[in-house]
C-alpha positions as a Markdown table, in Angstrom:
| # | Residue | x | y | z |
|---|---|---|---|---|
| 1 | Unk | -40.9 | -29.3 | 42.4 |
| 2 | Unk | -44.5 | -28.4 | 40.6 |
| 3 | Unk | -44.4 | -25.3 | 42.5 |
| 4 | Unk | -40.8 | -24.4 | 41.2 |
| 5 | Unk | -41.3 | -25.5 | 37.5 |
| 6 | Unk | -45.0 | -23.3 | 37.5 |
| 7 | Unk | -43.0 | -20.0 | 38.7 |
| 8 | Unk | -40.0 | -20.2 | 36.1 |
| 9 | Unk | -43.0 | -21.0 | 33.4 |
| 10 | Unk | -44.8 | -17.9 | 34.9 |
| 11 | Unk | -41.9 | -15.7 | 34.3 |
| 12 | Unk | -41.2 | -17.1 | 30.8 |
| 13 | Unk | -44.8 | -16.4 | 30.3 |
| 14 | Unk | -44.8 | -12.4 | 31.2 |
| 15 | Unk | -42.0 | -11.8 | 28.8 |
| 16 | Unk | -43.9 | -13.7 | 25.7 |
| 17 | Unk | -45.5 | -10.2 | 24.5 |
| 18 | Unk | -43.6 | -6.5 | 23.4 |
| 19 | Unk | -40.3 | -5.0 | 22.8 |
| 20 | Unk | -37.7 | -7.4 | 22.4 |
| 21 | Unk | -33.5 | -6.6 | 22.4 |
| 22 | Unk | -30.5 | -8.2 | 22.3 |
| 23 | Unk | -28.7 | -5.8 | 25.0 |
| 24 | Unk | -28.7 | -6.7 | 28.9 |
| 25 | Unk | -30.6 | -3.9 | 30.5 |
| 26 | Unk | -31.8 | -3.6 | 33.5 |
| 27 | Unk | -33.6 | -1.2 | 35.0 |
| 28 | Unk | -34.6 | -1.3 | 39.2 |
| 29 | Unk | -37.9 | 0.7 | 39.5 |
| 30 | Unk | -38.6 | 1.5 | 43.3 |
| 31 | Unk | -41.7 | 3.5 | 44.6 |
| 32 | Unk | -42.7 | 5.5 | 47.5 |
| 33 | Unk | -39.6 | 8.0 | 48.5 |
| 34 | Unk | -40.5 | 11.1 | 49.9 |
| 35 | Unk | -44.0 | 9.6 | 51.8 |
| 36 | Unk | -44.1 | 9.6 | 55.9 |
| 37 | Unk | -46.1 | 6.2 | 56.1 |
| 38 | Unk | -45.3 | 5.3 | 59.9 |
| 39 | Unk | -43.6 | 8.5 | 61.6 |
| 40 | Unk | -41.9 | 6.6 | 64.4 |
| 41 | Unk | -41.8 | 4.0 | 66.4 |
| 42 | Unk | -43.3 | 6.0 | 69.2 |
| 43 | Unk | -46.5 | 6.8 | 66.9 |
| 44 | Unk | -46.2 | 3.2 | 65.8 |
| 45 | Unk | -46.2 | 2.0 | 69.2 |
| 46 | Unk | -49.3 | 4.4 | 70.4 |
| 47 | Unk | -51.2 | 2.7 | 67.6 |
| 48 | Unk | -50.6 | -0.9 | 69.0 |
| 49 | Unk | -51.8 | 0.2 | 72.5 |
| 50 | Unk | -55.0 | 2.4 | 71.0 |
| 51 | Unk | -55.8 | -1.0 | 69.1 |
| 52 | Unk | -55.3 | -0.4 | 65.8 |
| 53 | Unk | -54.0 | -3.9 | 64.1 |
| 54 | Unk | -50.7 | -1.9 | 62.5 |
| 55 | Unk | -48.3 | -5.4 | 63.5 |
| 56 | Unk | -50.5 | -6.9 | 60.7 |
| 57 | Unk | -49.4 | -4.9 | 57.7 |
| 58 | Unk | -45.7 | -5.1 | 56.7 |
| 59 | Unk | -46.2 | -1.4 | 55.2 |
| 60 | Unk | -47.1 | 0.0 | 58.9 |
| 61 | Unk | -44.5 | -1.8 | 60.7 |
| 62 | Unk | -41.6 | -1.3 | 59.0 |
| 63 | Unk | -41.9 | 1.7 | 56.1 |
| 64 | Unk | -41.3 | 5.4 | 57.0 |
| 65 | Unk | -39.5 | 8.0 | 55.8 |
| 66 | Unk | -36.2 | 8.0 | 54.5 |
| 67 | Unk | -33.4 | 9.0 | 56.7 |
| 68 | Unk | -29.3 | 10.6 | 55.8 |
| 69 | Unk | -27.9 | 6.9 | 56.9 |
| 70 | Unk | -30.2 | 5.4 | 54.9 |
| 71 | Unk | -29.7 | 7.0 | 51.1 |
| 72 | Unk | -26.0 | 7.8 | 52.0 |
| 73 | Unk | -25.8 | 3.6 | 52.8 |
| 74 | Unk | -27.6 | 2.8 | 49.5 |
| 75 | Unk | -25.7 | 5.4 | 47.3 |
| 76 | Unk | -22.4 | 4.3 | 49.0 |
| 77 | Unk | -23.2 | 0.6 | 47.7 |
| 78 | Unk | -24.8 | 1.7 | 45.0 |
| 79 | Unk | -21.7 | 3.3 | 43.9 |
| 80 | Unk | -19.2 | 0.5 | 44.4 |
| 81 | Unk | -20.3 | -0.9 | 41.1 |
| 82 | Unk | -20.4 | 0.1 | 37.5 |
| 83 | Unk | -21.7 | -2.0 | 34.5 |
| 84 | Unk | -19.5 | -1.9 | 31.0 |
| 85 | Unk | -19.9 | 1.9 | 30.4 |
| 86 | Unk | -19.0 | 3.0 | 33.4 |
| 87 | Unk | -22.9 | 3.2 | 34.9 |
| 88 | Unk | -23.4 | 2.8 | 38.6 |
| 89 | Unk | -26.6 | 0.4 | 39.1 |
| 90 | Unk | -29.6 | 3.2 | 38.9 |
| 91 | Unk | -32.4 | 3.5 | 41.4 |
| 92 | Unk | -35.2 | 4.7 | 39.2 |
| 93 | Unk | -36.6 | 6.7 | 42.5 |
| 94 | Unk | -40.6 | 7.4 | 42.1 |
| 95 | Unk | -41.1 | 10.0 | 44.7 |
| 96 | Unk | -44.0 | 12.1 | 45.9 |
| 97 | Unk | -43.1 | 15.9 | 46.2 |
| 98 | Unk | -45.5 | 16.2 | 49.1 |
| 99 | Unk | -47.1 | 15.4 | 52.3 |
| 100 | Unk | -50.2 | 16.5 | 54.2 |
| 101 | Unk | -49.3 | 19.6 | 56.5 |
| 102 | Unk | -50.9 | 18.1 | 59.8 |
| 103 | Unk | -49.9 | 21.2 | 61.8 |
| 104 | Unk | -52.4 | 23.2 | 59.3 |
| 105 | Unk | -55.4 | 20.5 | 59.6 |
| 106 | Unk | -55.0 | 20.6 | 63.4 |
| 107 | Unk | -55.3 | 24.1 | 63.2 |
| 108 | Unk | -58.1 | 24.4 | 61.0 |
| 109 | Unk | -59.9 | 22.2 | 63.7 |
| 110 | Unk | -59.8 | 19.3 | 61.2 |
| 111 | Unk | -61.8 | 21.3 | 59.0 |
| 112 | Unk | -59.5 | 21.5 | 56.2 |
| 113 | Unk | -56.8 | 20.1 | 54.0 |
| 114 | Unk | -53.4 | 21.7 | 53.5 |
| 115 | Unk | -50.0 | 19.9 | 52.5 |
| 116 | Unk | -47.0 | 21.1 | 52.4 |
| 117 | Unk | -43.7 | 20.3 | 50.0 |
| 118 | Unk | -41.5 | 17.2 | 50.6 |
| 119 | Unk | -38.3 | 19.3 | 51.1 |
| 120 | Unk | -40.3 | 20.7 | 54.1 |
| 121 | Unk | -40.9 | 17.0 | 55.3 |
| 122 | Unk | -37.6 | 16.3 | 55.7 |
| 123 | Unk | -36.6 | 19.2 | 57.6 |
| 124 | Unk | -39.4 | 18.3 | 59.9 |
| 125 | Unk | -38.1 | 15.1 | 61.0 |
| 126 | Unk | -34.4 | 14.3 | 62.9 |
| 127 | Unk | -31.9 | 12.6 | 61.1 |
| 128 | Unk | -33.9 | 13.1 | 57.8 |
| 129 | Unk | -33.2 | 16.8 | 57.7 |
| 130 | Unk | -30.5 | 16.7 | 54.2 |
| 131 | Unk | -33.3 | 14.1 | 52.6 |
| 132 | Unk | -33.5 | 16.1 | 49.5 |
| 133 | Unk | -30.1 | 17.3 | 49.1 |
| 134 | Unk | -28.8 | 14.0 | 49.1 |
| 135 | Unk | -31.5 | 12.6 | 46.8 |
| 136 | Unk | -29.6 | 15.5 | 44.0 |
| 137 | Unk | -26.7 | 14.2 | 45.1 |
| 138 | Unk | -27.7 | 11.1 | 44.0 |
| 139 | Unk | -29.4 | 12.4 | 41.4 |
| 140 | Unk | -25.6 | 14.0 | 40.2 |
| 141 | Unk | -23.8 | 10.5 | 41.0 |
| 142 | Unk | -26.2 | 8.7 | 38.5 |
| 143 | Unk | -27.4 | 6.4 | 41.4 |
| 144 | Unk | -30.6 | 8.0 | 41.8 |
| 145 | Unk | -33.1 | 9.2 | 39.2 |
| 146 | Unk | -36.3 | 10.9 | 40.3 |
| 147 | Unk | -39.8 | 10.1 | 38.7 |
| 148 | Unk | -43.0 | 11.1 | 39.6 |
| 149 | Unk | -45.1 | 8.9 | 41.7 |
| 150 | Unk | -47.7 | 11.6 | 42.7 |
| 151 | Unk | -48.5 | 14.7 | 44.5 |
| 152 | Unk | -48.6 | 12.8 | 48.2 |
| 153 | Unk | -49.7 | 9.3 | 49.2 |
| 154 | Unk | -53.0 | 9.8 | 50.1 |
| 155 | Unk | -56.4 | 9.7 | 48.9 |
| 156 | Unk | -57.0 | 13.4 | 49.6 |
| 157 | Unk | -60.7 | 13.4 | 48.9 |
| 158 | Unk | -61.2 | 10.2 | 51.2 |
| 159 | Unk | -59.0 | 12.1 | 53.7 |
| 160 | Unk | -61.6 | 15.7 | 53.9 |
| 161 | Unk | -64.9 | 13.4 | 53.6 |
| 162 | Unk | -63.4 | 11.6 | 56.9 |
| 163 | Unk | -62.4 | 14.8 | 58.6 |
| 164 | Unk | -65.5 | 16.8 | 57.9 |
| 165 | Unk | -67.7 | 13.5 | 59.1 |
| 166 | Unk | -65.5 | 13.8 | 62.3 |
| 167 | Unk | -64.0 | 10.2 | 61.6 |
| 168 | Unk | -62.2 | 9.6 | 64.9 |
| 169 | Unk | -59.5 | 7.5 | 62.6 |
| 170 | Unk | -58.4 | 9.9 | 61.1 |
| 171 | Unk | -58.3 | 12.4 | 64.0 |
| 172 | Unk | -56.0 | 10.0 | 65.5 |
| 173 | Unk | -54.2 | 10.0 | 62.1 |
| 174 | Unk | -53.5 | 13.6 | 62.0 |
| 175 | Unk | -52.5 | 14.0 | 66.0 |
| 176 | Unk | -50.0 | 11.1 | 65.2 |
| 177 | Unk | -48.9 | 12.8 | 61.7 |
| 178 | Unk | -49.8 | 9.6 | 59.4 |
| 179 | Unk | -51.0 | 10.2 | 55.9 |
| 180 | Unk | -54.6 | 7.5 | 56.6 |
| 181 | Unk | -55.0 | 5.0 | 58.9 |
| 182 | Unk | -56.0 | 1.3 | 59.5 |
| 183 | Unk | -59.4 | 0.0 | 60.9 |
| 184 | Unk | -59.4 | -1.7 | 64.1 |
| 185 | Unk | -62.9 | -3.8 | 63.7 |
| 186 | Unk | -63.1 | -4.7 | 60.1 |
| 187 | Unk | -60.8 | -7.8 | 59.9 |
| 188 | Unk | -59.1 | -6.2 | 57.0 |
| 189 | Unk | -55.9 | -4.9 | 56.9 |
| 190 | Unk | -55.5 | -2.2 | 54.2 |
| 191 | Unk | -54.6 | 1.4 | 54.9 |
| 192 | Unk | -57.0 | 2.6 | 51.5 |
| 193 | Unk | -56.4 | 6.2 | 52.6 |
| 194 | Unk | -52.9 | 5.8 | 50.6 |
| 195 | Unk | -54.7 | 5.0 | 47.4 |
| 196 | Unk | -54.1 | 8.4 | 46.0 |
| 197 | Unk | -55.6 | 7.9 | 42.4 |
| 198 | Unk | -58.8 | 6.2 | 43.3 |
| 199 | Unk | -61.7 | 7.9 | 43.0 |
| 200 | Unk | -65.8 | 7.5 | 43.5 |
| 201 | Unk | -67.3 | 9.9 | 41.5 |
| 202 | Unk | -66.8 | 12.3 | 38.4 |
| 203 | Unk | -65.8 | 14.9 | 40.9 |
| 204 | Unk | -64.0 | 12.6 | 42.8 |
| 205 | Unk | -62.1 | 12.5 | 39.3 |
| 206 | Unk | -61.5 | 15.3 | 38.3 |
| 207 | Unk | -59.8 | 16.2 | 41.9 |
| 208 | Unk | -57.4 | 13.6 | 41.3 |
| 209 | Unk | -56.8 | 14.8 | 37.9 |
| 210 | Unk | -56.2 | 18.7 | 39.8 |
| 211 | Unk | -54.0 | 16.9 | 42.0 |
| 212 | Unk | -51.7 | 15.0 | 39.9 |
| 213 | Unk | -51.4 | 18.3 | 37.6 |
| 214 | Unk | -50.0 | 20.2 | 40.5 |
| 215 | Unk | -48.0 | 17.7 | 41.3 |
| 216 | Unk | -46.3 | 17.3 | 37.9 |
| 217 | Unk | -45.8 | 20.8 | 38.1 |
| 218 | Unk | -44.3 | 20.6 | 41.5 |
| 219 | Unk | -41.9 | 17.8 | 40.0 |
| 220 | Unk | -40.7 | 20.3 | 37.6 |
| 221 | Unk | -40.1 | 23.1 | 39.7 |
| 222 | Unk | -38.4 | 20.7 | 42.4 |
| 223 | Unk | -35.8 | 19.0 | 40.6 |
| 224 | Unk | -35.8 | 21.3 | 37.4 |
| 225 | Unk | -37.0 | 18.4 | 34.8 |
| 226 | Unk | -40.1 | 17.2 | 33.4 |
| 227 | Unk | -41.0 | 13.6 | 35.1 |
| 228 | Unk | -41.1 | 11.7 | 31.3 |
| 229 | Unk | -42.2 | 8.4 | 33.5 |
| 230 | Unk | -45.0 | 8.0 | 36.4 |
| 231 | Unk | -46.3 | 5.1 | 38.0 |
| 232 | Unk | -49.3 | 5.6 | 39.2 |
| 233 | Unk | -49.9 | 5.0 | 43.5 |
| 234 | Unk | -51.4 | 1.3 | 44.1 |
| 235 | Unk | -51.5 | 0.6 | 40.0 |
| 236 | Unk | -55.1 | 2.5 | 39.7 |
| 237 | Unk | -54.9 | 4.9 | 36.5 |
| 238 | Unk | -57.8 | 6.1 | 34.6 |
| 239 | Unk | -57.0 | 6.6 | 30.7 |
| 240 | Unk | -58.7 | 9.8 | 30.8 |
| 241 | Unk | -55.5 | 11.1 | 32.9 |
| 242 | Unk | -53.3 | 10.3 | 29.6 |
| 243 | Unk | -53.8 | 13.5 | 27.7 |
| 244 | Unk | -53.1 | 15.8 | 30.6 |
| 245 | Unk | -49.9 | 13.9 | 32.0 |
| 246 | Unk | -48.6 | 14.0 | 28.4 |
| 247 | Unk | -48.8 | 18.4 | 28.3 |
| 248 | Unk | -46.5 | 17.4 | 31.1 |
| 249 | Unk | -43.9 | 15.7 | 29.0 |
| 250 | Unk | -44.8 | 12.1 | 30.4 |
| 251 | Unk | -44.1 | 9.9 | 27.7 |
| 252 | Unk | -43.6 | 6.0 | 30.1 |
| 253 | Unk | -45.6 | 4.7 | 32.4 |
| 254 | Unk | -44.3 | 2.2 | 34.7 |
| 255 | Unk | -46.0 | -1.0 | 36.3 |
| 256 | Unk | -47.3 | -4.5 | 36.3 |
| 257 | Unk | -49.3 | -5.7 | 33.4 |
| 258 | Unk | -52.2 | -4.6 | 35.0 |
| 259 | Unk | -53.9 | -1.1 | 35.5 |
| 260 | Unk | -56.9 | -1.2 | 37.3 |
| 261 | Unk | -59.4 | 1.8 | 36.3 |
| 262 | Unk | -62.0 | 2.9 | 39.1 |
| 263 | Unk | -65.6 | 2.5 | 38.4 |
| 264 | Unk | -68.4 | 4.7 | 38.9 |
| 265 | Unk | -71.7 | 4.9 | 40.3 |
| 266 | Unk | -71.3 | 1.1 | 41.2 |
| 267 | Unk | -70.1 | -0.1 | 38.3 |
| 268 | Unk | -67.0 | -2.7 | 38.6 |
| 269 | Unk | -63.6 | -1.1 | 38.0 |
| 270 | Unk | -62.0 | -2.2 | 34.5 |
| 271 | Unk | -58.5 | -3.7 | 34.6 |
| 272 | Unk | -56.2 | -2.3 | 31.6 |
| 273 | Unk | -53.5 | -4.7 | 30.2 |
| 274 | Unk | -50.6 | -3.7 | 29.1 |
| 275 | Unk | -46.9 | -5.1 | 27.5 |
| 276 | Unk | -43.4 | -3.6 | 27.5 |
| 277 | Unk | -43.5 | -0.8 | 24.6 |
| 278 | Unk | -47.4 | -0.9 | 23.9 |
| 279 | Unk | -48.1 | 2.6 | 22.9 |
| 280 | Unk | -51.5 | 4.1 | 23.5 |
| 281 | Unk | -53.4 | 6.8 | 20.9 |
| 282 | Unk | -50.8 | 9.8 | 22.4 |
| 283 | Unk | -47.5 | 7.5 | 21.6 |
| 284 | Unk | -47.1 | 7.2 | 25.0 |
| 285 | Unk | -45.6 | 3.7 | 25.7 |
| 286 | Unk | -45.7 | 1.3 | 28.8 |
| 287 | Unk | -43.0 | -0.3 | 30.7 |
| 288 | Unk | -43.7 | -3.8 | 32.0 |
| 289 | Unk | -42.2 | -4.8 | 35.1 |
| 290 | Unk | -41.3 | -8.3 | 35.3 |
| 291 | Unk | -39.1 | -8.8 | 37.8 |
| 292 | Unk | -39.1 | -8.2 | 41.7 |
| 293 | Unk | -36.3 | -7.5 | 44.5 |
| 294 | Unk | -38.5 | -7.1 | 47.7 |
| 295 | Unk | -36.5 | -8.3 | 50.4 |
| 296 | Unk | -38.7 | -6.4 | 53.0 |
| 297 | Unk | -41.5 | -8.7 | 51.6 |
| 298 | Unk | -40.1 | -11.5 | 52.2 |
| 299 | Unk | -39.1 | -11.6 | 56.2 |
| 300 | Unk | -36.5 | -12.8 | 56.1 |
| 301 | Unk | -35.8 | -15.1 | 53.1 |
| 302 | Unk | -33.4 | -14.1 | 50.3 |
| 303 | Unk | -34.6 | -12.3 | 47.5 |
| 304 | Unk | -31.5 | -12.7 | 45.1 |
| 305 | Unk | -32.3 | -16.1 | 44.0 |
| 306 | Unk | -35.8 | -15.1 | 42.6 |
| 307 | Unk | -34.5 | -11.9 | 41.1 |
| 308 | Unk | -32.0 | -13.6 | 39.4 |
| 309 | Unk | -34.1 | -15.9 | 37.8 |
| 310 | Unk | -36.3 | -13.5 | 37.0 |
| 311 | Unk | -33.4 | -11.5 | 35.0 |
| 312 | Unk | -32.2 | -14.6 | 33.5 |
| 313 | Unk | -36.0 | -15.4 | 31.8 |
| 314 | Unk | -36.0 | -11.7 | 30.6 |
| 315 | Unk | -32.7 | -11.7 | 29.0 |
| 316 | Unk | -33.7 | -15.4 | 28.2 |
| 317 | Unk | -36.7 | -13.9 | 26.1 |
| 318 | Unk | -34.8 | -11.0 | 24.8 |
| 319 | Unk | -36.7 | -8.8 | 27.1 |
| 320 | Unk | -34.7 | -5.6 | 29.6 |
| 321 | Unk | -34.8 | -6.6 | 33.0 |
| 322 | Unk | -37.8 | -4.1 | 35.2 |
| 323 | Unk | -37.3 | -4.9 | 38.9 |
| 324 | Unk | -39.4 | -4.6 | 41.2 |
| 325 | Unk | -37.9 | -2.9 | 44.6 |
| 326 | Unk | -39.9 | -0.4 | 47.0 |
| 327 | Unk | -38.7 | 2.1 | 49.1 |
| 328 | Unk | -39.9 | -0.3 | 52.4 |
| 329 | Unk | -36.9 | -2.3 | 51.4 |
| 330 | Unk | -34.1 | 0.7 | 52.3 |
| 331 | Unk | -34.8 | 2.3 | 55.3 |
| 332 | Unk | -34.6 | 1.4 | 58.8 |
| 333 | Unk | -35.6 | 4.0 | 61.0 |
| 334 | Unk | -38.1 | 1.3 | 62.4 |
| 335 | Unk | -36.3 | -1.7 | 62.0 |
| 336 | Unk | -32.5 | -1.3 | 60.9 |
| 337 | Unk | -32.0 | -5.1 | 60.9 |
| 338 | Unk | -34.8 | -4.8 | 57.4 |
| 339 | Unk | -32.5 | -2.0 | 55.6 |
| 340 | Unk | -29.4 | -3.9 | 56.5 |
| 341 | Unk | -30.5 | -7.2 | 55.3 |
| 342 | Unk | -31.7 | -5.7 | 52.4 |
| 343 | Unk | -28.3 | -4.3 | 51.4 |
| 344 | Unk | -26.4 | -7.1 | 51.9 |
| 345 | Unk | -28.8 | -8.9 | 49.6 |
| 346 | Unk | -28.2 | -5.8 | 47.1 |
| 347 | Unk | -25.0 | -6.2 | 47.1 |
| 348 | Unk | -24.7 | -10.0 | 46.5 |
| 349 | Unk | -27.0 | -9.7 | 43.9 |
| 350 | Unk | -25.3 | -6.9 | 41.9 |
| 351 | Unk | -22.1 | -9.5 | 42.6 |
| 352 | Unk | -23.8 | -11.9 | 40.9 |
| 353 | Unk | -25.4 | -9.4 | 37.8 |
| 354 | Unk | -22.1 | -8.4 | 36.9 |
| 355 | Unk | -20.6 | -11.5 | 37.2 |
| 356 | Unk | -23.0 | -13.9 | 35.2 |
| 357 | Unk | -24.0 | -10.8 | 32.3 |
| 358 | Unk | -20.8 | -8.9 | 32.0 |
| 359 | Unk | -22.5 | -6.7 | 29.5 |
| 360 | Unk | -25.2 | -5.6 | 31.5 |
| 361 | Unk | -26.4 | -2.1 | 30.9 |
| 362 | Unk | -27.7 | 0.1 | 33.9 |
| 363 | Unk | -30.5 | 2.4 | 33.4 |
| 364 | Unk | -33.1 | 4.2 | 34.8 |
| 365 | Unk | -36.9 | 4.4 | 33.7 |
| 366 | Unk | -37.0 | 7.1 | 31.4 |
| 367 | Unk | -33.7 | 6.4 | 30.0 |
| 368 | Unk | -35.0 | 2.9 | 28.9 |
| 369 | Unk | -38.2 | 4.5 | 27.7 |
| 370 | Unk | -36.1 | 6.4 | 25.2 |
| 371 | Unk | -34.2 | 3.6 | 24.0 |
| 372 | Unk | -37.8 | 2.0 | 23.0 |
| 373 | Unk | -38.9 | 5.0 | 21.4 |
| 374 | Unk | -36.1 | 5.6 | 19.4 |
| 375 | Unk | -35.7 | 1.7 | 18.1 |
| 376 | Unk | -39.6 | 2.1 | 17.3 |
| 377 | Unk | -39.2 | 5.0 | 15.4 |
């Protein structure tokens, strides 16, 4: 009972600061489409038998690539429901428009980094092959929204200084065509290779700042529009990014309350905190997530019942509704039991949206973003 009555105070408690309405909006932010992650469960198996402690990360066993059955599923259900104005629920889809080229590392005898576009990705792997048509086909059935959530998922500089050292890892990494790799003898069980914004040094810096302005312009020529919202991989932003995003036309950033800025020579990071529609010195304004849908996450249990309270204190608090809800959740090319479960829960849940808020209004990112700024100004 404590335990119960300290989470509904925690999500009154998130929505106490920013941007308050009247209108039911809700907006599901999901992360990570377009990234390999785990290839298969062939390279996922050959990990387990070389020892590396994969089982132990939800991420490695059950997140890969997006295949057809898997968007055509989601846009299918996706499509079965429409709010007031005639909006399907809207994926706000934060995709990388890359991946490392492994065939070009290998052949550079590990010596060097090359990537190639995601649209080449998907080609590369069966039953993935119409990956990017269908996400503009999604994109065209207003089910699927693209944002930027970085060039690739990797931590390219961590990636070359563990290649050039001749880190066996990651040699295993690129003959397996995974974007980083586990430990097997540290106890811990983070893949930090994916942490694509963190950095160690000024150069380190401004390589991610290179990075991330290729990739924006790789967004652009991709889908044929400016990302106006990123998220930044693994919450880890550095202010000093703002400016340069912004020449891109970002105006939103999306995440938790917390940024987390890397530190330098040593020193500690420093963790940025942030409330729906807090603007920084460009005008650009953040979008607070308060909300989650992660059945994945969960193993098993339902994820509607804390996702609807979680709406219910944001509407409650005169706050939109930010959920939450990564691309882990929606595939199943290593486990189709997680994306089926998960889209049964999706669809009891949107049952139960449209049911209890009748006036609920669907929307993606950067179509709430403008809302905010336009009530501000």
């Amino acid at each position: 009972m404590y335990r119960k009555f300290r989470s509904e105070v925690a999500r009154h408690y998130r929505n106490i600061l920013g941007w308050r309405t009247n209108r039911k909006i809700i907006v599901f932010e999901s992360d990570d489409w377009g990234s390999i992650r785990m290839p298969s469960k062939e390279v996922y198996q050959a990990c387990l038998t070389a020892a590396y402690p994969v089982d132990r990360n939800v991420y490695e066993n059950l997140d890969t690539l997006e295949s057809n059955q898997d968007l055509e599923l989601l846009f299918e259900l996706l499509t079965g429901f429409k709010d007031g104005a005639g909006n399907h629920p809207l994926i706000t889809a934060n995709c990388l428009v890359a991946n490392p080229d492994f065939d070009a590392i290998a052949a550079s005898g590990y010596q060097e980094y090359h990537y190639e576009s995601v649209k080449e990705t998907f080609k590369r792997y069966p039953g993935c092959e119409r990956g990017f048509d269908l996400w503009m086909e999604g994109l065209s059935s207003g089910v699927f929204r693209m944002q930027f959530h970085g060039r690739e998922h990797l931590n390219v500089e961590m990636f070359t200084d563990a290649l050039a050292n001749g880190d066996e890892d990651i040699r295993f990494a690129v003959q397996h065509n995974m974007p980083g790799i586990m430990r097997k003898t540290n106890g811990d069980i983070g893949n930090y290779y994916v942490e694509a914004t963190n950095y160690r040094s000024e150069s380190g810096k401004k390589g991610v700042n290179d990075i991330i302005d290729e990739g924006l312009r790789s967004f652009t020529a991709l889908f044929g529009y400016a990302s106006e919202s990123i998220i930044p991989t693994n919450y880890i932003w550095s202010p000093d990014f703002n400016e340069m995003v912004f020449r891109h036309g970002v105006r939103y950033f999306q995440g938790y309350r917390k940024l987390s800025e890397p530190g330098l020579n040593g020193n500690p990071k420093v963790v940025h905190t942030h409330f729906l529609g807090k603007k920084n010195k460009l005008g650009q304004l953040f979008l607070v997530r308060n909300g989650t849908f992660e059945p994945a996450l969960l193993r098993g249990n339902s994820a509607v019942e804390g996702c609807l309270r979680d709406i219910a204190a944001s509407f409650r608090m005169m706050k939109t509704a930010i959920i939450s809800t990564h691309r882990i959740n929606f595939v199943g090319g290593l486990e189709i039991s997680n994306r089926d479960h998960t889209l049964r829960q999706l669809k009891r849940l949107l049952d139960t949206i449209v049911t209890l808020w009748p006036e609920v209004e669907f929307m993606s990112s950067d179509g709430l973003g403008n809302v905010i700024a336009k009530d501000k100004s």
